[in-house]
Backbone as XML, in Angstrom:
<?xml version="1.0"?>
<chain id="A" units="angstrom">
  <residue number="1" name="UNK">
    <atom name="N" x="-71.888" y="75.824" z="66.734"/>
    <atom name="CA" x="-71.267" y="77.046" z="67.192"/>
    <atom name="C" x="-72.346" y="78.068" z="67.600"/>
  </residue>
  <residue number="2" name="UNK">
    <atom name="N" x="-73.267" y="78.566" z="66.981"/>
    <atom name="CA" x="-74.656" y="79.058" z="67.222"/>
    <atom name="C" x="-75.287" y="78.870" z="68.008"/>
  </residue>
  <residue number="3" name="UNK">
    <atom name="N" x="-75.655" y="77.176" z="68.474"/>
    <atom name="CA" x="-76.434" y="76.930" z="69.452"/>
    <atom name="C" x="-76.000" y="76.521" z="70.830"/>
  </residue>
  <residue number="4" name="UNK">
    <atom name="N" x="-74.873" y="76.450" z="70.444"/>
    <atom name="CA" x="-73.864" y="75.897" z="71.902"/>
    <atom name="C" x="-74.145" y="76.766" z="72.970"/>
  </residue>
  <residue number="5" name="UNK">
    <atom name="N" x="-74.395" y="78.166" z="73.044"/>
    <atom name="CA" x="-74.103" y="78.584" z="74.454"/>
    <atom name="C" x="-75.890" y="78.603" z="74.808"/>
  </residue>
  <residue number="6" name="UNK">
    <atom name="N" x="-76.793" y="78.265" z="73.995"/>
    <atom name="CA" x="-78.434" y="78.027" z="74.375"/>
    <atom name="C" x="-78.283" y="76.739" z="75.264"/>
  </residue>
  <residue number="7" name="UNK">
    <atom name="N" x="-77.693" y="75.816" z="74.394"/>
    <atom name="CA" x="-77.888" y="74.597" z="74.649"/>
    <atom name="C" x="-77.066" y="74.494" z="76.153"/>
  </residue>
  <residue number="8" name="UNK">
    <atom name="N" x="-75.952" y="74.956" z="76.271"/>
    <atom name="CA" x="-75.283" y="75.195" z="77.812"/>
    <atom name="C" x="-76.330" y="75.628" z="78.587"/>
  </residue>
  <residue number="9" name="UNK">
    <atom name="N" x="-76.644" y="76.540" z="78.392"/>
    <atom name="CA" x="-78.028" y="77.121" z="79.392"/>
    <atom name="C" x="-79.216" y="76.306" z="79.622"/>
  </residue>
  <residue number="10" name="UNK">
    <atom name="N" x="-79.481" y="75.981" z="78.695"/>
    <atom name="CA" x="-80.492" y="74.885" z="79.402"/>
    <atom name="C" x="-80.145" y="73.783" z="79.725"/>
  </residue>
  <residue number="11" name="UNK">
    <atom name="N" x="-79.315" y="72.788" z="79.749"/>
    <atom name="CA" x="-78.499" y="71.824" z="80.271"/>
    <atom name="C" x="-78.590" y="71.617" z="81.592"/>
  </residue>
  <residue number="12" name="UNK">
    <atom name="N" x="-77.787" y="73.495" z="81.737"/>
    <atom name="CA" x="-77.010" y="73.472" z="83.406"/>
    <atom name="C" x="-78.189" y="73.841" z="84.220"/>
  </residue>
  <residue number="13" name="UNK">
    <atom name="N" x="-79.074" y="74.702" z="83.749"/>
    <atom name="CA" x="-80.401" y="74.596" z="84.184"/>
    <atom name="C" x="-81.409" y="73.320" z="84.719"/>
  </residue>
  <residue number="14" name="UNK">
    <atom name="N" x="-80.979" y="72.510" z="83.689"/>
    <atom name="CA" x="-81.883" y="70.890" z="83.703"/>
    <atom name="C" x="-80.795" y="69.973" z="84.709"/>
  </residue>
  <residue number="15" name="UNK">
    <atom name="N" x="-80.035" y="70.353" z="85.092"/>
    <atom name="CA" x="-79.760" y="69.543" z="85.570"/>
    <atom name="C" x="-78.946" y="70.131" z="87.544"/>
  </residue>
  <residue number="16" name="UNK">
    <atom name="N" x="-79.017" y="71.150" z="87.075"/>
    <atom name="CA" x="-79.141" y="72.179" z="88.779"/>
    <atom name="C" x="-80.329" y="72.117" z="89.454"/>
  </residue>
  <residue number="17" name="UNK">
    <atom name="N" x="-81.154" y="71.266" z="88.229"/>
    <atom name="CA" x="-82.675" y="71.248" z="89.252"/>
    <atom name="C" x="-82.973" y="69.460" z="89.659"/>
  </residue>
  <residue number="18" name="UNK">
    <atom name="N" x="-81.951" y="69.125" z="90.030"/>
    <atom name="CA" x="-81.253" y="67.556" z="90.290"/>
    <atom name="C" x="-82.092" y="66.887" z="89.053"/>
  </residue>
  <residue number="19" name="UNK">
    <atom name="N" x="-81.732" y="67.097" z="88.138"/>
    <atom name="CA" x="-82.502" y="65.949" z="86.927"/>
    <atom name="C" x="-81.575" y="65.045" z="86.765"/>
  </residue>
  <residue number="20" name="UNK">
    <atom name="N" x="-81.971" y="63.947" z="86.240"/>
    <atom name="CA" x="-81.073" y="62.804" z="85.089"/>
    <atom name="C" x="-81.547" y="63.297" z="83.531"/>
  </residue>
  <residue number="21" name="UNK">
    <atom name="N" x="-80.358" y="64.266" z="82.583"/>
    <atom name="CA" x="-80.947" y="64.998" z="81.905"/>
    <atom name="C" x="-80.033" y="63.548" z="80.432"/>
  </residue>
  <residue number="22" name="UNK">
    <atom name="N" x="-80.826" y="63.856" z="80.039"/>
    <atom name="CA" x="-80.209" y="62.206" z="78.491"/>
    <atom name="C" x="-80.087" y="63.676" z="77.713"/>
  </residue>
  <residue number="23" name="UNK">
    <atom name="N" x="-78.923" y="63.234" z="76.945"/>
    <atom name="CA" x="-79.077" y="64.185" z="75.516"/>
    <atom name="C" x="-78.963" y="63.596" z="74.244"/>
  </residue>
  <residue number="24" name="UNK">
    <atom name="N" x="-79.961" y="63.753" z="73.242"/>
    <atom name="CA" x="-80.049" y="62.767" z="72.313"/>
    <atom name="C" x="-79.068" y="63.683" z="71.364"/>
  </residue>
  <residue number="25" name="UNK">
    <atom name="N" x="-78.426" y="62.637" z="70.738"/>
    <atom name="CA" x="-77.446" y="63.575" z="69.602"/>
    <atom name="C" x="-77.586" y="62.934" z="68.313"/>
  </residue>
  <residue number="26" name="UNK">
    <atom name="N" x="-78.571" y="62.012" z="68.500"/>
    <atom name="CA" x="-78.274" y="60.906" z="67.086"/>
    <atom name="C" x="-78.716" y="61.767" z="65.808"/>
  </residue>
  <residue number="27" name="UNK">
    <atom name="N" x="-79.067" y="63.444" z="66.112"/>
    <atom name="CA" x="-79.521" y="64.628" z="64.666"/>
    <atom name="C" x="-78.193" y="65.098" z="64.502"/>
  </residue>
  <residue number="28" name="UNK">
    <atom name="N" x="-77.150" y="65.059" z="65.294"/>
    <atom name="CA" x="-76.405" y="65.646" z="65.477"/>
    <atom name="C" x="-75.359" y="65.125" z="64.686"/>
  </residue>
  <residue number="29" name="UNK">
    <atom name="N" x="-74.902" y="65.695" z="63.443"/>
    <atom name="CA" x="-73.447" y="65.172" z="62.517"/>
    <atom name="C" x="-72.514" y="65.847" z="62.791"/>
  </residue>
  <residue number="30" name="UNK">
    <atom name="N" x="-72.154" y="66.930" z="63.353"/>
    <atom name="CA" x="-70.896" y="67.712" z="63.842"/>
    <atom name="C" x="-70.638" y="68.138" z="65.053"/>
  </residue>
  <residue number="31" name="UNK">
    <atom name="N" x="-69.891" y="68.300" z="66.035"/>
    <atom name="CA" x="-69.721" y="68.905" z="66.884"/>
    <atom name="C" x="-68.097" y="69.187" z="66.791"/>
  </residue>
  <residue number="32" name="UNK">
    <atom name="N" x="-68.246" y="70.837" z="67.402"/>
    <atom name="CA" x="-66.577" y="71.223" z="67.819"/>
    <atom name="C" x="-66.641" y="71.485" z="69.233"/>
  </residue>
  <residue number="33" name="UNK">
    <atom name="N" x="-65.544" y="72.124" z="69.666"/>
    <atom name="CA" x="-65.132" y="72.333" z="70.780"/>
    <atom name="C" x="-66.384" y="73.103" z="72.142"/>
  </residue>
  <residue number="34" name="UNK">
    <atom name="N" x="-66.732" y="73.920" z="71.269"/>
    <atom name="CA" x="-67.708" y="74.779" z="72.311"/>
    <atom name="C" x="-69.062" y="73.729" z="72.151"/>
  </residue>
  <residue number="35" name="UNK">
    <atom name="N" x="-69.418" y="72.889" z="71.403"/>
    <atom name="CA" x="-70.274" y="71.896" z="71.971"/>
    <atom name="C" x="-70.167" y="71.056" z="72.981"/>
  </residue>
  <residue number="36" name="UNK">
    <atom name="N" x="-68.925" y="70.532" z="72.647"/>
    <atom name="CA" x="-67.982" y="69.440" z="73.851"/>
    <atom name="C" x="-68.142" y="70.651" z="75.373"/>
  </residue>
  <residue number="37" name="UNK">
    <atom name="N" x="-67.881" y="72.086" z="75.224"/>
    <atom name="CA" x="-67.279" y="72.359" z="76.322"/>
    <atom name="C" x="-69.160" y="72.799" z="77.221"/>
  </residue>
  <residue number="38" name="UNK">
    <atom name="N" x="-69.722" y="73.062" z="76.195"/>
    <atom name="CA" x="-71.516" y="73.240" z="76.577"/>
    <atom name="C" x="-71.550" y="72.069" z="77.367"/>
  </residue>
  <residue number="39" name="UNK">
    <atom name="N" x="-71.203" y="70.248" z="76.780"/>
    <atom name="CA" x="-71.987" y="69.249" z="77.571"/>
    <atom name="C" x="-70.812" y="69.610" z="79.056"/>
  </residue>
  <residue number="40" name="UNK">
    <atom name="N" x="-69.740" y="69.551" z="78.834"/>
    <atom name="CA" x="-68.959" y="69.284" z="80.099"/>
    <atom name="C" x="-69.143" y="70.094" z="81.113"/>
  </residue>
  <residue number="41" name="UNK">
    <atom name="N" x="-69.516" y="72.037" z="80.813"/>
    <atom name="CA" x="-70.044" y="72.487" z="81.921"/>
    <atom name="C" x="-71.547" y="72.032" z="82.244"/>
  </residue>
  <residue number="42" name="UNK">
    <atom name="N" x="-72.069" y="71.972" z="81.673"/>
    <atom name="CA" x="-73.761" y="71.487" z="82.059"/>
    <atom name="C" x="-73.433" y="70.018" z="83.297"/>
  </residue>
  <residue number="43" name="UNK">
    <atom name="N" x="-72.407" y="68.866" z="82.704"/>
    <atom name="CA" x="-72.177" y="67.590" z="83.898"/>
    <atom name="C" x="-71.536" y="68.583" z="84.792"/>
  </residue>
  <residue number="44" name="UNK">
    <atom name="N" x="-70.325" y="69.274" z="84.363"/>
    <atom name="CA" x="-70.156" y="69.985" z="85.846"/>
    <atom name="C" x="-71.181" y="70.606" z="87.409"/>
  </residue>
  <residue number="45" name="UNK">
    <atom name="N" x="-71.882" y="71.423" z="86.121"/>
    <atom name="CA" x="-72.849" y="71.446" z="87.325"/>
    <atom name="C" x="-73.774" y="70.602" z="87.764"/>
  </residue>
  <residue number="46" name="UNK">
    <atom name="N" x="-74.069" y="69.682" z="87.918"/>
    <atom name="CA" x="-75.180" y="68.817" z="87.557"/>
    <atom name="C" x="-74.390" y="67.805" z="88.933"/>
  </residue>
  <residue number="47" name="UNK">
    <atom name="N" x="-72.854" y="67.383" z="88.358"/>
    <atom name="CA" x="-72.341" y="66.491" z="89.381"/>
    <atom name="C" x="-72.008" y="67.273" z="90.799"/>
  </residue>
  <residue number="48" name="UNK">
    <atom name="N" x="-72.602" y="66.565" z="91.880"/>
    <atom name="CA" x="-72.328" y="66.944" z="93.425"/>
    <atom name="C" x="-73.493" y="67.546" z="93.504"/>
  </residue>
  <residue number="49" name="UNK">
    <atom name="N" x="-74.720" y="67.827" z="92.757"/>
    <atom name="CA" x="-75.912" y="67.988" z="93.075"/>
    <atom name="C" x="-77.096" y="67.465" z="92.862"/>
  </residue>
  <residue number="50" name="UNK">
    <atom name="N" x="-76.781" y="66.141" z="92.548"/>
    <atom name="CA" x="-77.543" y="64.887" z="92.592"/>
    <atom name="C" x="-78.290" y="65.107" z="90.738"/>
  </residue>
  <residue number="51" name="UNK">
    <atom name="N" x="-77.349" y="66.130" z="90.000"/>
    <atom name="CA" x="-77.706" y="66.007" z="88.835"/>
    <atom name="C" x="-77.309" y="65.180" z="88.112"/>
  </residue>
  <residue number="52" name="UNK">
    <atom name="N" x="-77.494" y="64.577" z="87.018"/>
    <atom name="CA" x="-76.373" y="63.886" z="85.664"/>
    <atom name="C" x="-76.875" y="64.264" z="84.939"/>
  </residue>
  <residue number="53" name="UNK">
    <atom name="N" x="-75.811" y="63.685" z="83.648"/>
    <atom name="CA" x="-76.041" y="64.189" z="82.248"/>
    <atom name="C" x="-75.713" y="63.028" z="81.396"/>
  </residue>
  <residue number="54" name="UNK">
    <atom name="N" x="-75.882" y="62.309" z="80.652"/>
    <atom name="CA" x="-76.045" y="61.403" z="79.700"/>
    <atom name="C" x="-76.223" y="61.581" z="78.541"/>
  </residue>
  <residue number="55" name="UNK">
    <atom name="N" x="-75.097" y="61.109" z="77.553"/>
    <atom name="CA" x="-75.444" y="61.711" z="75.930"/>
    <atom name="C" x="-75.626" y="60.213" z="75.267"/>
  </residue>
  <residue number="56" name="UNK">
    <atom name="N" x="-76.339" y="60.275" z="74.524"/>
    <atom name="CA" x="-76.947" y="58.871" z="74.042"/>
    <atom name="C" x="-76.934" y="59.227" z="72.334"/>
  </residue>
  <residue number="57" name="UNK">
    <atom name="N" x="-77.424" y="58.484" z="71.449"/>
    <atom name="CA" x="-76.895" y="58.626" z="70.014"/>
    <atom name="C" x="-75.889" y="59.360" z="69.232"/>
  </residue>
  <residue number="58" name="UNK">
    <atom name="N" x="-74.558" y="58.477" z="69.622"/>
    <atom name="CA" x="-73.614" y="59.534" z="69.384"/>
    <atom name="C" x="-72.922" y="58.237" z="68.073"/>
  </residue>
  <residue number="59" name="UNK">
    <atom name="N" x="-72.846" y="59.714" z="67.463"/>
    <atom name="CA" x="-72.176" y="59.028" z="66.016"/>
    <atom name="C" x="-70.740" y="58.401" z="66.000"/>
  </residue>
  <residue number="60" name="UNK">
    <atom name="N" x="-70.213" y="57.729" z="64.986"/>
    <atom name="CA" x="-68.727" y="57.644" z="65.536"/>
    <atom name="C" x="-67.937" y="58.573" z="65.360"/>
  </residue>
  <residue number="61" name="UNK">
    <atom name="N" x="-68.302" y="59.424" z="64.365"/>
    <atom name="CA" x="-67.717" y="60.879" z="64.207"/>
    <atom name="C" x="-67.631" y="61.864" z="65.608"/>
  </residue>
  <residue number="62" name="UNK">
    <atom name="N" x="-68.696" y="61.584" z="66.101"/>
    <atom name="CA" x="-68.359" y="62.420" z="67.736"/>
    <atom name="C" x="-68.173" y="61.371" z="68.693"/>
  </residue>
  <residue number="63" name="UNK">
    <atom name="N" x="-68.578" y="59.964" z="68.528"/>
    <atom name="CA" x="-67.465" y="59.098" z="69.779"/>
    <atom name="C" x="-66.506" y="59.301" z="69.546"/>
  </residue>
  <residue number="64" name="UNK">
    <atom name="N" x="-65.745" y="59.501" z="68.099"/>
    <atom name="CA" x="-64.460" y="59.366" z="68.386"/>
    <atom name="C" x="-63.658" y="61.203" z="68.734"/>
  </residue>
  <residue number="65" name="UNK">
    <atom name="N" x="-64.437" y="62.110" z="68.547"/>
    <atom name="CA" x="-63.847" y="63.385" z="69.304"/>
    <atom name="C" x="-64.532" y="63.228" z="70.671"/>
  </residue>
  <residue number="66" name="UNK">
    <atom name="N" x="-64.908" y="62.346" z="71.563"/>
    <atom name="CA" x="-65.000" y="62.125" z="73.333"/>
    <atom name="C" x="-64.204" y="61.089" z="73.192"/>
  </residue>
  <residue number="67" name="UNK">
    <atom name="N" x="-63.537" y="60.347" z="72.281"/>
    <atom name="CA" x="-62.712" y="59.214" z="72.905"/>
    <atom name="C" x="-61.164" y="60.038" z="72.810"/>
  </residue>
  <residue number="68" name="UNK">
    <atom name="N" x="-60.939" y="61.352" z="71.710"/>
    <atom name="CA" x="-59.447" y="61.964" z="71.658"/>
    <atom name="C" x="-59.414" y="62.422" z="72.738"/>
  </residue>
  <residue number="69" name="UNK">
    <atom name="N" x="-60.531" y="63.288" z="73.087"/>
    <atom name="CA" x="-60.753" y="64.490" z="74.349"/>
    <atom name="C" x="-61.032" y="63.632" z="75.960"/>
  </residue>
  <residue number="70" name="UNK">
    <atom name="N" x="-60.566" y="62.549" z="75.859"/>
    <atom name="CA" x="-61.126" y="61.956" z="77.027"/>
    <atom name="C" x="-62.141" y="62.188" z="77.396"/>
  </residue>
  <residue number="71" name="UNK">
    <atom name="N" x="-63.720" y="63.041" z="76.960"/>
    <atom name="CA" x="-64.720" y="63.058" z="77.396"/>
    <atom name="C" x="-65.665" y="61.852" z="77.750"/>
  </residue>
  <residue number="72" name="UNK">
    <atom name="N" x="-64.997" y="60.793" z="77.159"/>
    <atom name="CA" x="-65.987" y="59.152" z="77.364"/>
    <atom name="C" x="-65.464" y="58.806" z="78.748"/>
  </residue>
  <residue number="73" name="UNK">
    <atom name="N" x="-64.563" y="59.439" z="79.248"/>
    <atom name="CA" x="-64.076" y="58.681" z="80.682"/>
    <atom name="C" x="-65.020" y="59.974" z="81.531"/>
  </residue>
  <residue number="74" name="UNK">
    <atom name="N" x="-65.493" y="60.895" z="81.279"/>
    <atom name="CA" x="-66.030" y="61.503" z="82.346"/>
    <atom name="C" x="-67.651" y="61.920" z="81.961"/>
  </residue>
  <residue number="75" name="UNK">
    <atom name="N" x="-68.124" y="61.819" z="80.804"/>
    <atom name="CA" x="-69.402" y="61.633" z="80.681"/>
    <atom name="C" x="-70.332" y="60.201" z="80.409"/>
  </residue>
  <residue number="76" name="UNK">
    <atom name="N" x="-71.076" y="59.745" z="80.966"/>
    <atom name="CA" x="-71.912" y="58.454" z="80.356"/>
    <atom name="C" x="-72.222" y="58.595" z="78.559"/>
  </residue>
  <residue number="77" name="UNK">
    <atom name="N" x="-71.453" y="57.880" z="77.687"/>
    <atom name="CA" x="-71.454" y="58.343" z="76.532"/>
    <atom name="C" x="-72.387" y="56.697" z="75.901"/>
  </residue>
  <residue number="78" name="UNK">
    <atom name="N" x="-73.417" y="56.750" z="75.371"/>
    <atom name="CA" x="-73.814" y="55.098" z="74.568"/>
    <atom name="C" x="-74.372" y="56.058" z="72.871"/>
  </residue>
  <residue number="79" name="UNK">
    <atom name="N" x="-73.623" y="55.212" z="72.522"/>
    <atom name="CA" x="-73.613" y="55.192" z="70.869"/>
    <atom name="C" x="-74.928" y="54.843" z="70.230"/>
  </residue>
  <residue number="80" name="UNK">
    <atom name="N" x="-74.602" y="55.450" z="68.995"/>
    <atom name="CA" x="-76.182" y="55.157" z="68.133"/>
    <atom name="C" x="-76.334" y="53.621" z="67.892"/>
  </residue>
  <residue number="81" name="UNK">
    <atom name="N" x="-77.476" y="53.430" z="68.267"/>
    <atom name="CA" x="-77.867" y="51.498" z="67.554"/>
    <atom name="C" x="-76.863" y="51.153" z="67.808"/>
  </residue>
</chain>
Protein backbone atom coordinates (compact mmCIF):
# COMPACT_ATOMS: atom_id res chain seq x y z
CA UNK A 1 0.00 0.00 0.00
CA UNK A 2 3.02 2.42 0.74
CA UNK A 3 5.01 1.55 -2.08
CA UNK A 4 2.53 1.04 -4.77
CA UNK A 5 2.22 4.46 -6.19
CA UNK A 6 6.58 4.63 -6.26
CA UNK A 7 6.58 1.48 -7.75
CA UNK A 8 3.77 2.72 -10.52
CA UNK A 9 6.09 5.51 -11.27
CA UNK A 10 8.88 3.86 -12.04
CA UNK A 11 7.36 1.02 -13.98
CA UNK A 12 5.49 3.41 -16.34
CA UNK A 13 8.62 5.27 -16.62
CA UNK A 14 10.69 1.94 -17.47
CA UNK A 15 8.72 1.01 -19.72
CA UNK A 16 7.55 4.47 -21.79
CA UNK A 17 11.16 4.36 -22.51
CA UNK A 18 10.30 1.10 -24.82
CA UNK A 19 11.94 -1.37 -22.24
CA UNK A 20 11.11 -5.15 -21.66
CA UNK A 21 10.79 -4.28 -17.91
CA UNK A 22 10.66 -8.18 -15.73
CA UNK A 23 9.36 -7.60 -12.26
CA UNK A 24 10.70 -9.88 -9.76
CA UNK A 25 8.12 -10.53 -6.97
CA UNK A 26 9.48 -13.74 -5.57
CA UNK A 27 10.23 -10.96 -1.96
CA UNK A 28 6.96 -10.25 -2.40
CA UNK A 29 4.25 -12.23 0.16
CA UNK A 30 1.27 -9.84 -0.21
CA UNK A 31 -0.22 -7.86 -2.64
CA UNK A 32 -3.73 -5.91 -2.73
CA UNK A 33 -5.47 -4.08 -5.12
CA UNK A 34 -3.38 -0.86 -5.64
CA UNK A 35 -0.38 -3.21 -6.32
CA UNK A 36 -2.34 -5.18 -8.98
CA UNK A 37 -3.61 -1.74 -10.26
CA UNK A 38 0.42 -0.14 -10.12
CA UNK A 39 1.47 -3.38 -12.47
CA UNK A 40 -1.64 -2.95 -14.86
CA UNK A 41 -1.16 0.82 -15.40
CA UNK A 42 2.66 0.57 -15.83
CA UNK A 43 1.63 -2.63 -18.97
CA UNK A 44 -0.83 -0.07 -19.96
CA UNK A 45 1.53 2.24 -20.78
CA UNK A 46 4.23 0.29 -21.90
CA UNK A 47 1.72 -1.67 -24.48
CA UNK A 48 1.45 0.18 -28.09
CA UNK A 49 4.83 1.60 -27.34
CA UNK A 50 6.96 -1.15 -27.98
CA UNK A 51 7.11 -1.43 -24.06
CA UNK A 52 6.28 -4.72 -21.88
CA UNK A 53 6.06 -5.71 -18.59
CA UNK A 54 6.62 -9.18 -17.20
CA UNK A 55 6.16 -10.33 -13.58
CA UNK A 56 8.18 -13.36 -12.81
CA UNK A 57 8.35 -15.03 -9.13
CA UNK A 58 5.00 -14.95 -8.27
CA UNK A 59 3.81 -16.85 -5.32
CA UNK A 60 0.66 -18.86 -5.42
CA UNK A 61 -0.79 -16.52 -3.04
CA UNK A 62 -0.57 -13.75 -5.77
CA UNK A 63 -1.02 -16.23 -8.88
CA UNK A 64 -3.96 -16.97 -7.52
CA UNK A 65 -5.24 -13.05 -6.96
CA UNK A 66 -4.09 -12.59 -11.15
CA UNK A 67 -5.86 -15.80 -11.82
CA UNK A 68 -9.47 -14.25 -9.72
CA UNK A 69 -8.70 -10.75 -11.32
CA UNK A 70 -8.05 -12.07 -14.72
CA UNK A 71 -4.70 -10.34 -14.62
CA UNK A 72 -2.83 -13.73 -15.96
CA UNK A 73 -4.79 -13.31 -19.26
CA UNK A 74 -3.39 -9.80 -19.78
CA UNK A 75 -0.01 -9.71 -18.13
CA UNK A 76 2.99 -12.34 -18.93
CA UNK A 77 2.73 -13.87 -15.40
CA UNK A 78 5.66 -17.17 -14.69
CA UNK A 79 5.62 -18.42 -11.21
CA UNK A 80 8.28 -19.00 -8.63
CA UNK A 81 10.55 -22.30 -9.37
Amino acid sequence: MVTAPLMQEILVAAVQDRRHVIVDLSGVTFMDAQGLSALLTAYRHGHGRRGSLQVEGVSAQIARLFRITKTDAILRVDAAG
